[in-house]
PDB file of N, CA, C and O in Angstrom:
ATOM      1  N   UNK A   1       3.310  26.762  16.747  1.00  0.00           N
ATOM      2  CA  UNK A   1       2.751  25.420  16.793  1.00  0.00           C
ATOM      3  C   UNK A   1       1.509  25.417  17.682  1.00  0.00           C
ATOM      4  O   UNK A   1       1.604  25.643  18.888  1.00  0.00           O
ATOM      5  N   UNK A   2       0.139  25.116  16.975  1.00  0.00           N
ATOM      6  CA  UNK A   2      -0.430  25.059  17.976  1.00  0.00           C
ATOM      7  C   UNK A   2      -0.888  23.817  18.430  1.00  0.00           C
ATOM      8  O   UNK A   2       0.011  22.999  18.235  1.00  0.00           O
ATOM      9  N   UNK A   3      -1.722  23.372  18.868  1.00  0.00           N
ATOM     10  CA  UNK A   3      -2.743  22.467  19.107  1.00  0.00           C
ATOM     11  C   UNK A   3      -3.238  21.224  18.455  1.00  0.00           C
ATOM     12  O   UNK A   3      -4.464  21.330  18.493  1.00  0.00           O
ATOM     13  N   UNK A   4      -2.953  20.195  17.926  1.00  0.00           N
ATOM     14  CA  UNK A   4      -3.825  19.460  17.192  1.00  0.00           C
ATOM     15  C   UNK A   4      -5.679  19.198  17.314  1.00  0.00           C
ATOM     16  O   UNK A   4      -6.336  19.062  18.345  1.00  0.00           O
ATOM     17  N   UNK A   5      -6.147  19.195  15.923  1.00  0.00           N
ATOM     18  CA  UNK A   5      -7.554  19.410  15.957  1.00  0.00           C
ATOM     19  C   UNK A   5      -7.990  17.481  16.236  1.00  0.00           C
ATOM     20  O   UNK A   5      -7.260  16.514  16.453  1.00  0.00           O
ATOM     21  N   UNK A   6      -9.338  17.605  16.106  1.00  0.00           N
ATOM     22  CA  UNK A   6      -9.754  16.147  15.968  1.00  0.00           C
ATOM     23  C   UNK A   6      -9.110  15.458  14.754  1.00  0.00           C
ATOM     24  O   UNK A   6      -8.477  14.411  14.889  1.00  0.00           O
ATOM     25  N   UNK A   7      -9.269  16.023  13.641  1.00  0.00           N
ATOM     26  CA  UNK A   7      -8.560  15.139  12.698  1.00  0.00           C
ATOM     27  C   UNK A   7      -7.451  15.355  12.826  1.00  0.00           C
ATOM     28  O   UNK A   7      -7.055  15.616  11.690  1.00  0.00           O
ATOM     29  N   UNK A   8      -6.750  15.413  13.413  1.00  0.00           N
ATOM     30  CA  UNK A   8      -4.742  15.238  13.615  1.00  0.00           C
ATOM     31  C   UNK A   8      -5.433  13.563  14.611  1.00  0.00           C
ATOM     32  O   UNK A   8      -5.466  12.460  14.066  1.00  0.00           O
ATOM     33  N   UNK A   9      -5.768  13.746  15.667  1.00  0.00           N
ATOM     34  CA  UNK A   9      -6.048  12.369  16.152  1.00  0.00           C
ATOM     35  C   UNK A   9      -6.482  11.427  15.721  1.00  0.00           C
ATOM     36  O   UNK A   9      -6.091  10.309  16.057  1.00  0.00           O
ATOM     37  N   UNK A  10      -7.511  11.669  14.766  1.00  0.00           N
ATOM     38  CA  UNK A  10      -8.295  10.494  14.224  1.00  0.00           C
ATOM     39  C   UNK A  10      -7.053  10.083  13.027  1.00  0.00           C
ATOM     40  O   UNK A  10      -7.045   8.869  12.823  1.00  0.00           O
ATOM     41  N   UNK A  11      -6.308  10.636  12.437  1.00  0.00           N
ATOM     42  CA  UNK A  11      -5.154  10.354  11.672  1.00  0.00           C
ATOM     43  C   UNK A  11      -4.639   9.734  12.580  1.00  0.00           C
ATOM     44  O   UNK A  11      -4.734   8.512  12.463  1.00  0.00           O
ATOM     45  N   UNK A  12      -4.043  10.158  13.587  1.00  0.00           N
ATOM     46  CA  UNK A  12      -2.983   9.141  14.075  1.00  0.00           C
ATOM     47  C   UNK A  12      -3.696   7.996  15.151  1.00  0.00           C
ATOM     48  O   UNK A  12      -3.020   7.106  15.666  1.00  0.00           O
ATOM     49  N   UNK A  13      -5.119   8.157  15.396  1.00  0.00           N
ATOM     50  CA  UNK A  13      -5.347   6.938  15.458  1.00  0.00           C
ATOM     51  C   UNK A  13      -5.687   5.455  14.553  1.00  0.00           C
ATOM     52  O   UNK A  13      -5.474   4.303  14.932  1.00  0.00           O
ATOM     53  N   UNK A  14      -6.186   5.840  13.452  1.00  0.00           N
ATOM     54  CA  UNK A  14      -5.713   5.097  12.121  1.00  0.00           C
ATOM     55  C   UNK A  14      -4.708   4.424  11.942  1.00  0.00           C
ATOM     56  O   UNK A  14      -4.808   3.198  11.981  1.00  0.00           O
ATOM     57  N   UNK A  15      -3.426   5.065  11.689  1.00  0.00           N
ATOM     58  CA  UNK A  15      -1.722   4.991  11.518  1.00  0.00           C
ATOM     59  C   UNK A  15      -2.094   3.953  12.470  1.00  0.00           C
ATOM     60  O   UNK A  15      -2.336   2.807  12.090  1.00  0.00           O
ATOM     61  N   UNK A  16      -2.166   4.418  14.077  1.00  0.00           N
ATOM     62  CA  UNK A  16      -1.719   3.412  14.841  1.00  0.00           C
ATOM     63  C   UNK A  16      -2.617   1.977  14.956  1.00  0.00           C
ATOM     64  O   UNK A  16      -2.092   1.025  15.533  1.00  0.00           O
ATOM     65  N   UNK A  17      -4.220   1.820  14.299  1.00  0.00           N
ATOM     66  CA  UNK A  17      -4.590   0.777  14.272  1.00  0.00           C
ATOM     67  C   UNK A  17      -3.773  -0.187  12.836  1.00  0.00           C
ATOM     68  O   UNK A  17      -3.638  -1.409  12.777  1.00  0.00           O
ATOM     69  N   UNK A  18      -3.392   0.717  11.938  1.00  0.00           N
ATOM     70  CA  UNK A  18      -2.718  -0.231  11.051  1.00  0.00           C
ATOM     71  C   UNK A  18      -1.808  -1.034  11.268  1.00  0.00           C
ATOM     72  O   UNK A  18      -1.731  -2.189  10.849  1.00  0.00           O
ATOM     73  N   UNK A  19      -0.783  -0.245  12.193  1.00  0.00           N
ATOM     74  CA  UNK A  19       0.558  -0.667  12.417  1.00  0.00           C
ATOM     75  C   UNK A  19       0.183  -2.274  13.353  1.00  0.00           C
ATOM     76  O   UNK A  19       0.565  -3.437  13.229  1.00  0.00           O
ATOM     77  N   UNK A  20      -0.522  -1.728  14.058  1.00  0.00           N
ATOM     78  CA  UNK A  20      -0.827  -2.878  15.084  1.00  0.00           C
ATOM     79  C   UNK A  20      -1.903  -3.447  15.250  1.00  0.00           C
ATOM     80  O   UNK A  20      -1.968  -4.399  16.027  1.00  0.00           O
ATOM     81  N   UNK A  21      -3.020  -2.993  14.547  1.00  0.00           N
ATOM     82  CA  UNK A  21      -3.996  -4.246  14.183  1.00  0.00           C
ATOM     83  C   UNK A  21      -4.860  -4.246  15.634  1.00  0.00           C
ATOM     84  O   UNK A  21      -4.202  -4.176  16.672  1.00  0.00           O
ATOM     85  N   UNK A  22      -6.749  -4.348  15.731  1.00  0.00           N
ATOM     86  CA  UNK A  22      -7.517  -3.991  17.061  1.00  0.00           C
ATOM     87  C   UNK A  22      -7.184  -5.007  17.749  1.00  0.00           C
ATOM     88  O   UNK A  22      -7.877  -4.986  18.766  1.00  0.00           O
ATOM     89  N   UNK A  23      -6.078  -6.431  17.754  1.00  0.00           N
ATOM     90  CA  UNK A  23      -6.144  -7.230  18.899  1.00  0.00           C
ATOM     91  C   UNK A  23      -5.048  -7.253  19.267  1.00  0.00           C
ATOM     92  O   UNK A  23      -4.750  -8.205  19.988  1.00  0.00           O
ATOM     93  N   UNK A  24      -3.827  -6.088  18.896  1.00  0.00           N
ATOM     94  CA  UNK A  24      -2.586  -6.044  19.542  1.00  0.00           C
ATOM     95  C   UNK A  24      -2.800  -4.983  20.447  1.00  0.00           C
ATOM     96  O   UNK A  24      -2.223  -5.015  21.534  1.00  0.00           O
ATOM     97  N   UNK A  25      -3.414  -4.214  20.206  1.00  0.00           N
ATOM     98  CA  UNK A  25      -3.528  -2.966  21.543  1.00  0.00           C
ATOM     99  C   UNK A  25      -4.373  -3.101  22.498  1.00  0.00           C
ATOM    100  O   UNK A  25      -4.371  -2.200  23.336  1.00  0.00           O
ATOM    101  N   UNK A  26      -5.223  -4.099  22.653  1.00  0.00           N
ATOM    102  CA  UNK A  26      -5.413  -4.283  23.980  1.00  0.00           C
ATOM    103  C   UNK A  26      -4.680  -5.102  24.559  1.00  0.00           C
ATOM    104  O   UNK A  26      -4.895  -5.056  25.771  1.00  0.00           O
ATOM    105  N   UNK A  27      -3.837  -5.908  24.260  1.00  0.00           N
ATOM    106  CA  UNK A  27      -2.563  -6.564  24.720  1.00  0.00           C
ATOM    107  C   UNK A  27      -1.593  -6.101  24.771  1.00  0.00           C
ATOM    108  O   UNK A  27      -0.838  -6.904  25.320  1.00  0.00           O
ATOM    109  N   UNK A  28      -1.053  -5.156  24.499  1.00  0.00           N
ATOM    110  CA  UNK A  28      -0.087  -3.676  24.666  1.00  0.00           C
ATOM    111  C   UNK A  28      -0.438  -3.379  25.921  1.00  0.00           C
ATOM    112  O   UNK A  28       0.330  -3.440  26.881  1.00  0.00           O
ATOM    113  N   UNK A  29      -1.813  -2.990  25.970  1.00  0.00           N
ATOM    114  CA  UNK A  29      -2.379  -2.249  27.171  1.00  0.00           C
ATOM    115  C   UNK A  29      -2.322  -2.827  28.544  1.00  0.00           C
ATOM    116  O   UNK A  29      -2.083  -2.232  29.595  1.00  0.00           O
ATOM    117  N   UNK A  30      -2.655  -4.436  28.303  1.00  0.00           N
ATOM    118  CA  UNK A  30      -2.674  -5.501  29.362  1.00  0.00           C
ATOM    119  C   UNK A  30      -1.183  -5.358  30.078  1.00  0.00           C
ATOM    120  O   UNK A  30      -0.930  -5.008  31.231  1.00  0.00           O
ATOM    121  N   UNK A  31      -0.302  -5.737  29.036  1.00  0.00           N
ATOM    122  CA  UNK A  31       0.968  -5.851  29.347  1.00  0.00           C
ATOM    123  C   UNK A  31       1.578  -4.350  30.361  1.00  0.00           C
ATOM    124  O   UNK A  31       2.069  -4.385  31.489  1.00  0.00           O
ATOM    125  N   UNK A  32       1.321  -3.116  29.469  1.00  0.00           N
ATOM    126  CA  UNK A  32       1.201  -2.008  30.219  1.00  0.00           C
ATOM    127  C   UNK A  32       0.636  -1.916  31.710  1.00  0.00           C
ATOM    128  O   UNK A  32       1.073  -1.052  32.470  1.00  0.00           O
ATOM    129  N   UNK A  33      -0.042  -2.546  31.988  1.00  0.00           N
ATOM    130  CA  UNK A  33      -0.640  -2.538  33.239  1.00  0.00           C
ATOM    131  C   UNK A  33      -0.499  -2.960  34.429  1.00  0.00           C
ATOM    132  O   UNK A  33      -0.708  -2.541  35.568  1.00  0.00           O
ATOM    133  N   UNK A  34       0.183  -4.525  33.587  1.00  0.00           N
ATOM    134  CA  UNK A  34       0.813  -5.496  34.335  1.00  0.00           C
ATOM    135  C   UNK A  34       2.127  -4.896  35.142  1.00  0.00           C
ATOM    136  O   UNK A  34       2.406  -5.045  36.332  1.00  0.00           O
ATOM    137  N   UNK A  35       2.716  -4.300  34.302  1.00  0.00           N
ATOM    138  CA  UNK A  35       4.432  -3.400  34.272  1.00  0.00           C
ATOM    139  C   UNK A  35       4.011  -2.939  35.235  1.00  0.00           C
ATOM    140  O   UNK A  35       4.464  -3.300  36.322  1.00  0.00           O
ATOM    141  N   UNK A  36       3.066  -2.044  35.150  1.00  0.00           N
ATOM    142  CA  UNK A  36       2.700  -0.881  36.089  1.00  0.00           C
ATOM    143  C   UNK A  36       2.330  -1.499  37.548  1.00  0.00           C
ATOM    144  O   UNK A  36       2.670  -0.773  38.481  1.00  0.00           O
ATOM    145  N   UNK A  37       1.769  -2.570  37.857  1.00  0.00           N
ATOM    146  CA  UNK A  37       1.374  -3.406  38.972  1.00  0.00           C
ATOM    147  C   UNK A  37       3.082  -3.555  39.311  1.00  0.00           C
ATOM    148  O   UNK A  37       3.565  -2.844  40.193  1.00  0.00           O
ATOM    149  N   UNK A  38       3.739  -4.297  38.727  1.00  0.00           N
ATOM    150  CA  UNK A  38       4.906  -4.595  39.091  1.00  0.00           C
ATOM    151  C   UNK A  38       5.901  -3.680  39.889  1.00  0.00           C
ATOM    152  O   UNK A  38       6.664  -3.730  40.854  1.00  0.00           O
ATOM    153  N   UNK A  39       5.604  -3.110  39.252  1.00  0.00           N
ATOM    154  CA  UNK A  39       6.688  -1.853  39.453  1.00  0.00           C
ATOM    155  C   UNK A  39       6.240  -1.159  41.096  1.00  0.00           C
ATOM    156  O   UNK A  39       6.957  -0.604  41.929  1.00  0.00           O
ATOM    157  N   UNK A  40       4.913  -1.437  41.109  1.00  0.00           N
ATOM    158  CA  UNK A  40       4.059  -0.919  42.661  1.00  0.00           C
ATOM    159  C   UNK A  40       4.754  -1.493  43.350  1.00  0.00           C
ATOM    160  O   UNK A  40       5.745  -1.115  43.974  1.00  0.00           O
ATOM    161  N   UNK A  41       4.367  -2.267  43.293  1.00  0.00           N
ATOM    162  CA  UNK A  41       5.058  -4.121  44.027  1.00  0.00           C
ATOM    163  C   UNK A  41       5.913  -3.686  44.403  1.00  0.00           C
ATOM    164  O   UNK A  41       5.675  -2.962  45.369  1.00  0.00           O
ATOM    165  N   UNK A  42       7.032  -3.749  44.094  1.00  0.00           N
ATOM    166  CA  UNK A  42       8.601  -3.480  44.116  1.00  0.00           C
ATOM    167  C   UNK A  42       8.727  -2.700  44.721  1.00  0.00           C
ATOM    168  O   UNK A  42       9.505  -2.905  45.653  1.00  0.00           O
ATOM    169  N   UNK A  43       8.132  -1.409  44.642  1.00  0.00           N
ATOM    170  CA  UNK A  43       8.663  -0.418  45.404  1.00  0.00           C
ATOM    171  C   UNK A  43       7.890  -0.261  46.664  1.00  0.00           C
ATOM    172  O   UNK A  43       8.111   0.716  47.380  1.00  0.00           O
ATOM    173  N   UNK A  44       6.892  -1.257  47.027  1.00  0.00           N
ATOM    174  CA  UNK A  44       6.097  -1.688  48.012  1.00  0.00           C
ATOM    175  C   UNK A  44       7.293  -2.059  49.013  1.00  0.00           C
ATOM    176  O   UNK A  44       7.823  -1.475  49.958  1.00  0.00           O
ATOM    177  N   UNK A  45       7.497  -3.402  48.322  1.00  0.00           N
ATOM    178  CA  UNK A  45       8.465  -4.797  48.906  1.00  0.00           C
ATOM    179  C   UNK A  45       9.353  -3.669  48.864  1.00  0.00           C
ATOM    180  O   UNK A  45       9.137  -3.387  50.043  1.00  0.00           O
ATOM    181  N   UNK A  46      10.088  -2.873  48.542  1.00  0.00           N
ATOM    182  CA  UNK A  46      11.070  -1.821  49.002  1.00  0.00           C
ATOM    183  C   UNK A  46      11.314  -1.427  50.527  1.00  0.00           C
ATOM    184  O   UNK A  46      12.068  -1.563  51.490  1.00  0.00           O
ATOM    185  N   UNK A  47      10.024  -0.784  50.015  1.00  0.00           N
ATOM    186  CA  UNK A  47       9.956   0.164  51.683  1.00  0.00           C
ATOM    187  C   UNK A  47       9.115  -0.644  52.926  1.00  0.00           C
ATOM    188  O   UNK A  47       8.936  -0.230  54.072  1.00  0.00           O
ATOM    189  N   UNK A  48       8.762  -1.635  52.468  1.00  0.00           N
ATOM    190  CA  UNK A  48       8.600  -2.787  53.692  1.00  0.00           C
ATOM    191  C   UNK A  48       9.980  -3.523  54.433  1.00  0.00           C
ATOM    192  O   UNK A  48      10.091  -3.795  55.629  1.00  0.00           O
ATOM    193  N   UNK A  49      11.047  -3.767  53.283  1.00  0.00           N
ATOM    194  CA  UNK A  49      12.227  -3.635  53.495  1.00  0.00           C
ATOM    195  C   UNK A  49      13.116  -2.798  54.426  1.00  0.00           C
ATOM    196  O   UNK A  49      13.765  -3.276  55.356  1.00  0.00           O
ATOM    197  N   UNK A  50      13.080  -1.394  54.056  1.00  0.00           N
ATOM    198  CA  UNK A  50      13.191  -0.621  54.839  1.00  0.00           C
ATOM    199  C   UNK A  50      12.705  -0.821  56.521  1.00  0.00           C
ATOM    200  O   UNK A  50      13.520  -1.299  57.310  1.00  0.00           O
ATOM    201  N   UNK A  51      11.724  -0.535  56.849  1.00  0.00           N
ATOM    202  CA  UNK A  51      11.088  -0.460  57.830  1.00  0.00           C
ATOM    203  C   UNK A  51      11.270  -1.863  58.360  1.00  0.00           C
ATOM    204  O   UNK A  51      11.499  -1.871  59.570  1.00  0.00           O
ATOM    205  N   UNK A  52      11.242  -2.735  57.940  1.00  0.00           N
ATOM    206  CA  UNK A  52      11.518  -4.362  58.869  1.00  0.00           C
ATOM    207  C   UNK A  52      13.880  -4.533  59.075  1.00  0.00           C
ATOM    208  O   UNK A  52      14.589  -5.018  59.956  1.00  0.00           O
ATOM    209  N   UNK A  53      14.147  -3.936  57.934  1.00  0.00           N
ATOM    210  CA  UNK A  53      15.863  -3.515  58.138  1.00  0.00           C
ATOM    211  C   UNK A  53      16.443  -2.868  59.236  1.00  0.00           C
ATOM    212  O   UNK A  53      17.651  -2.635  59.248  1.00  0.00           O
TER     213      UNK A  53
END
């Protein structure tokens, strides 16, 4: 197995604009990001926890 070339990507970037259409994936992405902020957070407010416990 090796490697995928450019056209293995440009295929499956296609596939994936069909499935979901250019104004669901930057809202995928948003949401993704958001998660990702959250999740900081939390484990912020964690170990601030810690240390004030």
């Amino acid at each position: 197995m090796g490697s995928f070339s450019a056209w293995h990507w440009l295929i499956v970037l296609v596939i994936v604009l069909l499935l979901f259409g250019k104004g669901k994936i930057p809202e995928l992405m948003g949401d993704l990001a958001q998660g990702i902020r959250q999740f900081k957070k939390g484990v912020e407010d964690e170990k601030e926890g810690e240390r004030n416990g």
